[in-house]
PyMOL Python script that loads the backbone (N, CA, C, O; Angstrom):
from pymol import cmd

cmd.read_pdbstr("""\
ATOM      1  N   UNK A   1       0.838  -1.180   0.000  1.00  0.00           N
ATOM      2  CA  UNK A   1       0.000   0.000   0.000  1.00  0.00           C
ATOM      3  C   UNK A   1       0.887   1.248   0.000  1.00  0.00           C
ATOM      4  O   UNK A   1       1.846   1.465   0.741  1.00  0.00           O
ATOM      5  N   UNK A   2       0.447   1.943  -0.859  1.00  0.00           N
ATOM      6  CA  UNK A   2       1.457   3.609  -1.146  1.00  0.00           C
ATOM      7  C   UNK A   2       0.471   4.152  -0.395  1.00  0.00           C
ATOM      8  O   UNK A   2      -0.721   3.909  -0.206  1.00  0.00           O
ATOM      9  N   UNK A   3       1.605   5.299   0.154  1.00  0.00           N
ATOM     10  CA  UNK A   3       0.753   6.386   1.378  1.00  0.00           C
ATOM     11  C   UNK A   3       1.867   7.730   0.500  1.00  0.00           C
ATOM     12  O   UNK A   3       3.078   7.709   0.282  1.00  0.00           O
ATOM     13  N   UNK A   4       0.896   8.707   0.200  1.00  0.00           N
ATOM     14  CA  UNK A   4       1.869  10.113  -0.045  1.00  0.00           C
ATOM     15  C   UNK A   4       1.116  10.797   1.160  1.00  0.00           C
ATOM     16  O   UNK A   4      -0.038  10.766   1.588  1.00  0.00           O
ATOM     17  N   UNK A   5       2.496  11.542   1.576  1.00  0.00           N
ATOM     18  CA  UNK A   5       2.668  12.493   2.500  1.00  0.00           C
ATOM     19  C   UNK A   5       2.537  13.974   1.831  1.00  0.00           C
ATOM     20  O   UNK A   5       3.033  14.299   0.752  1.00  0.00           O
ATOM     21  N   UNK A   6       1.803  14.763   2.654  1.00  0.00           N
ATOM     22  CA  UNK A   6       2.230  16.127   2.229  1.00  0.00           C
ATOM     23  C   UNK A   6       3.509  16.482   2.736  1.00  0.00           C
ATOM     24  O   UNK A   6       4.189  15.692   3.390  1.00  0.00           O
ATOM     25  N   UNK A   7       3.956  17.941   2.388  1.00  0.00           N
ATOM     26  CA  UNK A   7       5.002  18.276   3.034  1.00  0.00           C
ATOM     27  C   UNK A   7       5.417  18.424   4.215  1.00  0.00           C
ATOM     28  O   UNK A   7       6.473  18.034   4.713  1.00  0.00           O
ATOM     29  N   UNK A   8       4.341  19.153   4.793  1.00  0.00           N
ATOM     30  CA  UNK A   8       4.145  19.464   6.252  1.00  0.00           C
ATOM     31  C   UNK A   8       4.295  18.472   6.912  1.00  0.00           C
ATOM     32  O   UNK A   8       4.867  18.689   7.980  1.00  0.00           O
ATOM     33  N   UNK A   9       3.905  17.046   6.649  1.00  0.00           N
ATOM     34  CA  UNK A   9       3.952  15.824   7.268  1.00  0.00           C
ATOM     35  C   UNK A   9       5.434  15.204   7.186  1.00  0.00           C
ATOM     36  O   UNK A   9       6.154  14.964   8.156  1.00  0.00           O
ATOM     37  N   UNK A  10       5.703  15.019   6.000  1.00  0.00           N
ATOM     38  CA  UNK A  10       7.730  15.021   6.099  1.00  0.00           C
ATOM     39  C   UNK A  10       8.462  15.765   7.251  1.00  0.00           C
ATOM     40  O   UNK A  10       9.073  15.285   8.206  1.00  0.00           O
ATOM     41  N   UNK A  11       8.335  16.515   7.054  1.00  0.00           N
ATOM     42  CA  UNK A  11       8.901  17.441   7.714  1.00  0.00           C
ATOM     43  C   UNK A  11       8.942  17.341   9.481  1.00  0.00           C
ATOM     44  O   UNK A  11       9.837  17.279  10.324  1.00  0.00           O
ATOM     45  N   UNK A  12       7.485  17.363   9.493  1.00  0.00           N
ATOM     46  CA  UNK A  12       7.091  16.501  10.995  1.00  0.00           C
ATOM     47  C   UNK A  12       7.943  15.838  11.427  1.00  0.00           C
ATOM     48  O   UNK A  12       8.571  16.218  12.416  1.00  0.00           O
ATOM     49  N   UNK A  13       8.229  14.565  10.762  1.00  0.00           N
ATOM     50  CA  UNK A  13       8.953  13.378  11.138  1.00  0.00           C
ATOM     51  C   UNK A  13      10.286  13.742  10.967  1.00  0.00           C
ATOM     52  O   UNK A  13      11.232  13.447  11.697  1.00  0.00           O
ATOM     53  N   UNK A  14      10.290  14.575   9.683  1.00  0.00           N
ATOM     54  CA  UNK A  14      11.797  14.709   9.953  1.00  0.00           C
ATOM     55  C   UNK A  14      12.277  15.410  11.710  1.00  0.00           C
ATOM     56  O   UNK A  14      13.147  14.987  12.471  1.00  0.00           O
ATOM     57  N   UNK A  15      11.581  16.267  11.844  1.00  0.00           N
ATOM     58  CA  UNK A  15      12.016  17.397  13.140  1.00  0.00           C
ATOM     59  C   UNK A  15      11.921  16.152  14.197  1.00  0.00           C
ATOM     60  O   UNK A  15      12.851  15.966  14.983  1.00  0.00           O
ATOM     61  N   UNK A  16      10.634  15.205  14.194  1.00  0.00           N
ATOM     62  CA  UNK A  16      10.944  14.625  15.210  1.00  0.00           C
ATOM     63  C   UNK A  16      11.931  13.646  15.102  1.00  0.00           C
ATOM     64  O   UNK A  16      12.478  13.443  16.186  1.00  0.00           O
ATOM     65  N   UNK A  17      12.451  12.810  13.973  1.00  0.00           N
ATOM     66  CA  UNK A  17      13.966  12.254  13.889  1.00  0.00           C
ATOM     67  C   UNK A  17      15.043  12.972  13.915  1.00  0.00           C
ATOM     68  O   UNK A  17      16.116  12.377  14.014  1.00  0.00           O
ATOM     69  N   UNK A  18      15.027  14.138  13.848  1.00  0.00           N
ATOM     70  CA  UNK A  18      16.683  15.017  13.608  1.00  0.00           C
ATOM     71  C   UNK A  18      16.474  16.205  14.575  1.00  0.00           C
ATOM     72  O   UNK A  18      17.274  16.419  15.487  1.00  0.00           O
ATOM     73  N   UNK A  19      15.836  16.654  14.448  1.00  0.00           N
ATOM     74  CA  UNK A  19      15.795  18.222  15.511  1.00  0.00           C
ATOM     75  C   UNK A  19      16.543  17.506  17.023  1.00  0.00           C
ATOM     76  O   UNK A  19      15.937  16.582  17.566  1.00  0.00           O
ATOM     77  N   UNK A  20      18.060  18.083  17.708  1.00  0.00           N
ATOM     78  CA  UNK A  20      18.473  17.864  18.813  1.00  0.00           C
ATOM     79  C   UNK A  20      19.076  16.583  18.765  1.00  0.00           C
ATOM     80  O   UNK A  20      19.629  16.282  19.823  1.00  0.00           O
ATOM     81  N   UNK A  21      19.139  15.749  17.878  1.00  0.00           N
ATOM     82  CA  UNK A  21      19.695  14.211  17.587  1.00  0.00           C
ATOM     83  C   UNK A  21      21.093  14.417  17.896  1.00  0.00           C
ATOM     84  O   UNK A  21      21.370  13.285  18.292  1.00  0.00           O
ATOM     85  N   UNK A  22      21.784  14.845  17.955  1.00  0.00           N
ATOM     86  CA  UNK A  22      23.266  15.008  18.573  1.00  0.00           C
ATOM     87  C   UNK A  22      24.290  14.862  16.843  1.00  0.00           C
ATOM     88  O   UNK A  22      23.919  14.958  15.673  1.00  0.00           O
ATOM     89  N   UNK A  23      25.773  14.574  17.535  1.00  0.00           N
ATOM     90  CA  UNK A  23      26.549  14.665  16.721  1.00  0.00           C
ATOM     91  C   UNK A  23      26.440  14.273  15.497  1.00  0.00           C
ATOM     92  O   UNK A  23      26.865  14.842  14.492  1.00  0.00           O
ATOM     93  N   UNK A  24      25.536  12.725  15.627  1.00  0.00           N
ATOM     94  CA  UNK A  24      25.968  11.683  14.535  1.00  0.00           C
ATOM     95  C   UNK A  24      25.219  12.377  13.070  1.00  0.00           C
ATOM     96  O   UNK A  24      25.494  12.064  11.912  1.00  0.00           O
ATOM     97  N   UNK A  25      24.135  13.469  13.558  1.00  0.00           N
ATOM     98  CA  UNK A  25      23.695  13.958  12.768  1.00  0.00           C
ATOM     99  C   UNK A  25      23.825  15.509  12.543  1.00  0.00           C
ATOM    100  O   UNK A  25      23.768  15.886  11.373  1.00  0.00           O
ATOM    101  N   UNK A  26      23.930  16.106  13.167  1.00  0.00           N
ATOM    102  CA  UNK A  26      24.414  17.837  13.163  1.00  0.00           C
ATOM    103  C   UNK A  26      25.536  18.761  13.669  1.00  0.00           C
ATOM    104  O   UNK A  26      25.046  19.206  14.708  1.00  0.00           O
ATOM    105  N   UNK A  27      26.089  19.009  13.609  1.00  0.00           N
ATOM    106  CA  UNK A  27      27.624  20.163  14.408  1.00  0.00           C
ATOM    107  C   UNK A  27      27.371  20.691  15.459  1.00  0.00           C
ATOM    108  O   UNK A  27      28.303  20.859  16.246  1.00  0.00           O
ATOM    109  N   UNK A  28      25.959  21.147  15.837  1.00  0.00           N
ATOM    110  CA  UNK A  28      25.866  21.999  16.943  1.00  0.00           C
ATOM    111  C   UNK A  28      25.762  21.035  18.363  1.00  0.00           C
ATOM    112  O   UNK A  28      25.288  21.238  19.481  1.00  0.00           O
ATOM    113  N   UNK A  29      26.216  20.287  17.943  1.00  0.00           N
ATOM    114  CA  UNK A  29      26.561  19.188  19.291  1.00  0.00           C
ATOM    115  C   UNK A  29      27.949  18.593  19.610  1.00  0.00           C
ATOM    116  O   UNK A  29      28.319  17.537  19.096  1.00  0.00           O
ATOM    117  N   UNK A  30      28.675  19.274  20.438  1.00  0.00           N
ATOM    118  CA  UNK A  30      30.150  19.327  20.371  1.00  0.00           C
ATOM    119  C   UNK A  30      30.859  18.502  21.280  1.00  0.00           C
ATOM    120  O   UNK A  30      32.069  18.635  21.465  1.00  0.00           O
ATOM    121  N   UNK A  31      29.884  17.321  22.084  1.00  0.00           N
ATOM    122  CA  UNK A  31      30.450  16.701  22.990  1.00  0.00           C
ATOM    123  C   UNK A  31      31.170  16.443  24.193  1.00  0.00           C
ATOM    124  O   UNK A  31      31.713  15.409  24.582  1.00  0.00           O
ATOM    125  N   UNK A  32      31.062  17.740  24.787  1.00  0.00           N
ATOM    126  CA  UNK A  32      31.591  17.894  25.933  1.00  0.00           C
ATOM    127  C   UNK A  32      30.274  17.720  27.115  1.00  0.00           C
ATOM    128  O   UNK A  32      29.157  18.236  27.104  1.00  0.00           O
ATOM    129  N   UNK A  33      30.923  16.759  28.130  1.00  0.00           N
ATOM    130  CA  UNK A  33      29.499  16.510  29.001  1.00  0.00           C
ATOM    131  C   UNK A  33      29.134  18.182  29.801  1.00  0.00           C
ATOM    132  O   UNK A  33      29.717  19.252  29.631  1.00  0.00           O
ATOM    133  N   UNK A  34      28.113  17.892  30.569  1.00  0.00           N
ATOM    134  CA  UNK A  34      27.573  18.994  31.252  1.00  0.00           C
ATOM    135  C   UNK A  34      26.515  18.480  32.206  1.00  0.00           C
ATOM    136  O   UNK A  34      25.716  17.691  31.700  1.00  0.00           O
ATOM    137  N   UNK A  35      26.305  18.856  33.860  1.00  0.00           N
ATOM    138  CA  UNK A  35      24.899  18.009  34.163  1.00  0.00           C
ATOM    139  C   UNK A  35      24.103  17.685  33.560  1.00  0.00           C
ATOM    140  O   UNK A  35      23.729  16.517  33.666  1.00  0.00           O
ATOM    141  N   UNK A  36      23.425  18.637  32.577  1.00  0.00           N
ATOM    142  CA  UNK A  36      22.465  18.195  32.014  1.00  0.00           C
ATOM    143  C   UNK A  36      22.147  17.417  31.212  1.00  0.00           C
ATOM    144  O   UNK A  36      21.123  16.734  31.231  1.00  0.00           O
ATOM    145  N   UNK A  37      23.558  17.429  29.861  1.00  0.00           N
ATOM    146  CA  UNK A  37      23.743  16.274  29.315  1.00  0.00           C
ATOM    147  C   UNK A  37      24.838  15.671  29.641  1.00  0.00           C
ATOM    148  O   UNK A  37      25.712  15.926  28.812  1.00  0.00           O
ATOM    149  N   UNK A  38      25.264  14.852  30.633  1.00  0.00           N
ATOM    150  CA  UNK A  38      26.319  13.749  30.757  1.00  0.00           C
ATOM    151  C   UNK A  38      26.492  12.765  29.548  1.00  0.00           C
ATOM    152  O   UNK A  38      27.210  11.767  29.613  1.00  0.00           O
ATOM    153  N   UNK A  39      26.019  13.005  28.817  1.00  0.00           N
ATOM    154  CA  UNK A  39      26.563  12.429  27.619  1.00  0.00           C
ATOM    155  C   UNK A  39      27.251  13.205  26.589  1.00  0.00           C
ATOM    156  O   UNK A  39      28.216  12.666  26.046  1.00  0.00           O
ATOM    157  N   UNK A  40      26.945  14.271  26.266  1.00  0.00           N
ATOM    158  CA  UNK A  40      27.714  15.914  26.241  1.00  0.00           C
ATOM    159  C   UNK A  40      26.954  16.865  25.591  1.00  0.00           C
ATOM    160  O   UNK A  40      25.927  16.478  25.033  1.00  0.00           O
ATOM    161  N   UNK A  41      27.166  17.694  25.563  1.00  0.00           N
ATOM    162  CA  UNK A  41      26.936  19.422  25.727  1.00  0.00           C
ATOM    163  C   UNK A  41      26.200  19.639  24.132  1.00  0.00           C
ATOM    164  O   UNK A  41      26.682  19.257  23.066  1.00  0.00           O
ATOM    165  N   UNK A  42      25.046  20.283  24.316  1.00  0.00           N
ATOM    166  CA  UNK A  42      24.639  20.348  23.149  1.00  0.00           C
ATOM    167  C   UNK A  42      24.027  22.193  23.109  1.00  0.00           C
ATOM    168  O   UNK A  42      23.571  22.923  23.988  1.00  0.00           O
ATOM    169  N   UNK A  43      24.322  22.400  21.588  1.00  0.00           N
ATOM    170  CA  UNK A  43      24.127  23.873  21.132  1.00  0.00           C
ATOM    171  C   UNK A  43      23.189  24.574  21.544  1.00  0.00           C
ATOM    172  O   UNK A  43      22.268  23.897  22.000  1.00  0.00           O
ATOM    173  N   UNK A  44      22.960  26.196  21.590  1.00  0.00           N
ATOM    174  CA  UNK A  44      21.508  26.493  21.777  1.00  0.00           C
ATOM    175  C   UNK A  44      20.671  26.108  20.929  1.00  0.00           C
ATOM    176  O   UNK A  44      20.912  25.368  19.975  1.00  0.00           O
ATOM    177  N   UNK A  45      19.195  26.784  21.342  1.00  0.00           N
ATOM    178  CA  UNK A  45      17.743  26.413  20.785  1.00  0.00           C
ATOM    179  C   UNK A  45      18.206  27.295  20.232  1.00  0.00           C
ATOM    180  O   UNK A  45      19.297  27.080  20.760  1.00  0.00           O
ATOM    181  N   UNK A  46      18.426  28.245  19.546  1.00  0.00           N
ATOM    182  CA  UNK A  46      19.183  29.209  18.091  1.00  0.00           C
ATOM    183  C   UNK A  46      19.764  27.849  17.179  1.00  0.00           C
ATOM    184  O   UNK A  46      19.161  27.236  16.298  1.00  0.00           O
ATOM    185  N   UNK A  47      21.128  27.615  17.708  1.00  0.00           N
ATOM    186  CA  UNK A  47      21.700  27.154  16.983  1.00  0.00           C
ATOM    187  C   UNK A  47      20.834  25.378  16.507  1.00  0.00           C
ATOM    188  O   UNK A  47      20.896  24.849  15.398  1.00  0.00           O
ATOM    189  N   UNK A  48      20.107  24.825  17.744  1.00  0.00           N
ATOM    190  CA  UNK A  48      19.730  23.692  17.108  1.00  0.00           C
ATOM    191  C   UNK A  48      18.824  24.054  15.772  1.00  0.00           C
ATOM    192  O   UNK A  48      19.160  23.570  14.691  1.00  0.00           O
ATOM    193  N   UNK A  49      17.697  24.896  15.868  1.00  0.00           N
ATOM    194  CA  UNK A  49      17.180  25.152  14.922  1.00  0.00           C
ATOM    195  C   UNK A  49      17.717  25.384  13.829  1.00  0.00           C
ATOM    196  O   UNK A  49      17.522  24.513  12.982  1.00  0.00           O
ATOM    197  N   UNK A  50      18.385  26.327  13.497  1.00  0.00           N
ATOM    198  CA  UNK A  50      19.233  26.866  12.540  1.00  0.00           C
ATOM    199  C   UNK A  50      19.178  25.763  12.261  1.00  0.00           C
ATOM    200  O   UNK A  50      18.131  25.329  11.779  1.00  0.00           O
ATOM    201  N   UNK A  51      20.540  24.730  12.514  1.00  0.00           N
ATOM    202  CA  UNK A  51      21.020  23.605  12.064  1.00  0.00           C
ATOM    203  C   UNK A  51      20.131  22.922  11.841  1.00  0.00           C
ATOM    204  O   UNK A  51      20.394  22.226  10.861  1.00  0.00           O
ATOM    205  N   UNK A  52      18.676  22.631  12.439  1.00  0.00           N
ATOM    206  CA  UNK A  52      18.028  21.413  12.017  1.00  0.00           C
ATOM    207  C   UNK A  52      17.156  22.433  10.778  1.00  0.00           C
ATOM    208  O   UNK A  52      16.385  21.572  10.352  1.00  0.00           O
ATOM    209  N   UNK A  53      16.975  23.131  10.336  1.00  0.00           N
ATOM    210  CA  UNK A  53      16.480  23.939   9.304  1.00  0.00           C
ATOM    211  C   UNK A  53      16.953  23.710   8.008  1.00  0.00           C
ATOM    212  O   UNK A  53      16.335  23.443   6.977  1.00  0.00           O
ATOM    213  N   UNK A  54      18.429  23.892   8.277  1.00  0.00           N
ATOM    214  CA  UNK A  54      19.466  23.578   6.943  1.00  0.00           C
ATOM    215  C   UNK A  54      19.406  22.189   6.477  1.00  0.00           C
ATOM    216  O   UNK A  54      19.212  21.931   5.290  1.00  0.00           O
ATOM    217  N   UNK A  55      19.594  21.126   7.530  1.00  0.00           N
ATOM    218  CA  UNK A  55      19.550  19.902   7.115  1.00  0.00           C
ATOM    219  C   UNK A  55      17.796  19.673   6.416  1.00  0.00           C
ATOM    220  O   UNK A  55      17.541  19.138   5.338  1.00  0.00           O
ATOM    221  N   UNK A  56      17.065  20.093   7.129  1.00  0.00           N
ATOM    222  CA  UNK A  56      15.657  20.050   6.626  1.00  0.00           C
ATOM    223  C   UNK A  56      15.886  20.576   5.037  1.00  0.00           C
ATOM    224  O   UNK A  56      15.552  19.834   4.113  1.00  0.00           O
ATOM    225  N   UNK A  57      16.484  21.918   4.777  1.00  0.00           N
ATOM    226  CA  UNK A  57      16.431  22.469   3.306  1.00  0.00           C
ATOM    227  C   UNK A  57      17.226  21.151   2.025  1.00  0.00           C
ATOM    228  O   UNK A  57      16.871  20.874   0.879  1.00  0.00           O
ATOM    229  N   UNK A  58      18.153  20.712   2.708  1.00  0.00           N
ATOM    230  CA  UNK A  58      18.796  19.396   2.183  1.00  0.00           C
ATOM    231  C   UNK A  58      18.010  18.758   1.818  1.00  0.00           C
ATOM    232  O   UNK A  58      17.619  18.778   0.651  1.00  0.00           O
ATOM    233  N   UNK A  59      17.394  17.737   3.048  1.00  0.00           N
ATOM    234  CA  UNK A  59      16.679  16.859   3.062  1.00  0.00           C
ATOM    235  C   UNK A  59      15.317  17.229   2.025  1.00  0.00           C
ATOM    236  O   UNK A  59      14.840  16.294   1.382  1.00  0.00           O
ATOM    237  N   UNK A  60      14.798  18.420   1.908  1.00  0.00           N
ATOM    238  CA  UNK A  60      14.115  18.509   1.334  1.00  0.00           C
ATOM    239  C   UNK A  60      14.224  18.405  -0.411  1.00  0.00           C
ATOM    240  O   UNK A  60      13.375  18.057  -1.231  1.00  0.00           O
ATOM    241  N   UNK A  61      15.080  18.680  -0.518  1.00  0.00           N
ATOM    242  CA  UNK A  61      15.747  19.189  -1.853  1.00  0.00           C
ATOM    243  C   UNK A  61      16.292  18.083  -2.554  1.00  0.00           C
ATOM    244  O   UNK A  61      16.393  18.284  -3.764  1.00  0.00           O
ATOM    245  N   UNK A  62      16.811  16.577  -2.006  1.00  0.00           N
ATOM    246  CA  UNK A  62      16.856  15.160  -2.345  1.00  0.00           C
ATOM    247  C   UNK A  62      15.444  14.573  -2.597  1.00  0.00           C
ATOM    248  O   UNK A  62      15.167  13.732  -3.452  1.00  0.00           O
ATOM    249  N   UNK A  63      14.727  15.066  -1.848  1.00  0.00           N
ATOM    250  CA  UNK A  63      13.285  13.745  -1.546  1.00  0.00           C
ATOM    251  C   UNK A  63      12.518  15.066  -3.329  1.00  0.00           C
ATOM    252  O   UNK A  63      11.708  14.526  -4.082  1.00  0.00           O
ATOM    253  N   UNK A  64      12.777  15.957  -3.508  1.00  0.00           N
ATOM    254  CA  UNK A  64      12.259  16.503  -5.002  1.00  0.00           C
ATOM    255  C   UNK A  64      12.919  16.453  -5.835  1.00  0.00           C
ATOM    256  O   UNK A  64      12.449  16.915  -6.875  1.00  0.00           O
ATOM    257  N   UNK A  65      14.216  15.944  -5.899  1.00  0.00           N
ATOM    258  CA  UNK A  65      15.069  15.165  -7.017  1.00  0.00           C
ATOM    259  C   UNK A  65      14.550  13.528  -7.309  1.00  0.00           C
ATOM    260  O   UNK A  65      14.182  12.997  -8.357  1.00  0.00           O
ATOM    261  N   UNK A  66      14.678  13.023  -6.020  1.00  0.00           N
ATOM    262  CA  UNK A  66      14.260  11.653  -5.910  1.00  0.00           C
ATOM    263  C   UNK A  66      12.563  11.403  -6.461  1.00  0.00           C
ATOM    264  O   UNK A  66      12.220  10.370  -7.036  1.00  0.00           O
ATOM    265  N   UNK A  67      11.641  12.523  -6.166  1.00  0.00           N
ATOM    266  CA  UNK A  67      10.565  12.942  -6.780  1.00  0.00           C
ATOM    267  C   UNK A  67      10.368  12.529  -8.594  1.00  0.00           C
ATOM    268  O   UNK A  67       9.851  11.713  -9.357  1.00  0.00           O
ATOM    269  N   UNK A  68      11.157  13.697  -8.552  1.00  0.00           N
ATOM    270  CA  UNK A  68      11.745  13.639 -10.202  1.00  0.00           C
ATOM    271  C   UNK A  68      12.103  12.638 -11.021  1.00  0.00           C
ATOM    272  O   UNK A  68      11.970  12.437 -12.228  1.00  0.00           O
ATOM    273  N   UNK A  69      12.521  12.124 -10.241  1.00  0.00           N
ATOM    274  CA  UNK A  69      13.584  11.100 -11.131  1.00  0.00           C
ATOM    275  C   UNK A  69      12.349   9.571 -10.923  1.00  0.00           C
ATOM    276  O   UNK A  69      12.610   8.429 -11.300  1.00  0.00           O
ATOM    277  N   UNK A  70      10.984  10.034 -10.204  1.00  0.00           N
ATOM    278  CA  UNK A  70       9.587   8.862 -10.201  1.00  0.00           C
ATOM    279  C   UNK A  70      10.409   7.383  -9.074  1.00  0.00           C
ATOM    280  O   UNK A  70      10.230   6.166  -9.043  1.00  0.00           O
ATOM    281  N   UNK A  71      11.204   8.230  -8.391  1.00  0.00           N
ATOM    282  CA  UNK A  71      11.582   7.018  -7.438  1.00  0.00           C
ATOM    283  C   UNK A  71      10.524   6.705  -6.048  1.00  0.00           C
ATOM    284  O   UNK A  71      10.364   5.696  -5.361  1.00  0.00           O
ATOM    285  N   UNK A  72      10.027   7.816  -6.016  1.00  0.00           N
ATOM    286  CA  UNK A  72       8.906   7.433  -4.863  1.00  0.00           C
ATOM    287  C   UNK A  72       7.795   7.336  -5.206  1.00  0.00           C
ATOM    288  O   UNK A  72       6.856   7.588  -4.452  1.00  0.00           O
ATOM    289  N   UNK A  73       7.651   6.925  -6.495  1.00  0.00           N
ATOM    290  CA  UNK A  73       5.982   6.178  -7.371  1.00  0.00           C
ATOM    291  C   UNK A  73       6.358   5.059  -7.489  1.00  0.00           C
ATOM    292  O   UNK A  73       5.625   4.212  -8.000  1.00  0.00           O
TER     293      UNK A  73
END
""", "prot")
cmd.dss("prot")
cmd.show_as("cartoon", "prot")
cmd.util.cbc("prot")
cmd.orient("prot")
């Protein structure tokens, strides 16, 4: 069964898979612990956004190539 998503709905999932995900996925997570994260130190709510914005403009910009090219029909 095919399910199309609108955009708004991508996007969703994306923020909730990547928004604050740490190193393995964005820069603004630099690894140094801190109480709060003992696992380490992560960027401001500026900088997470930012960063999860850009990767979003990426991410977006593959899945309308991949579009194109009738890979997700």
């Amino acid at each position: 069964m095919n399910k199309t998503f609108t955009e708004e709905e991508v996007k969703a999932a994306f923020w909730e898979t990547f928004h604050k995900s740490g190193e393995l996925w964005f820069s603004y997570f630099d690894g140094s612990p801190s109480k709060a994260y003992p696992q380490g130190h992560r960027g401001s709510e500026e900088e997470c956004e930012s960063h999860t914005l850009e990767y979003w403009r990426e991410f977006k910009e593959h899945l309308m190539k991949a579009y194109a090219k009738g890979v997700s029909s």
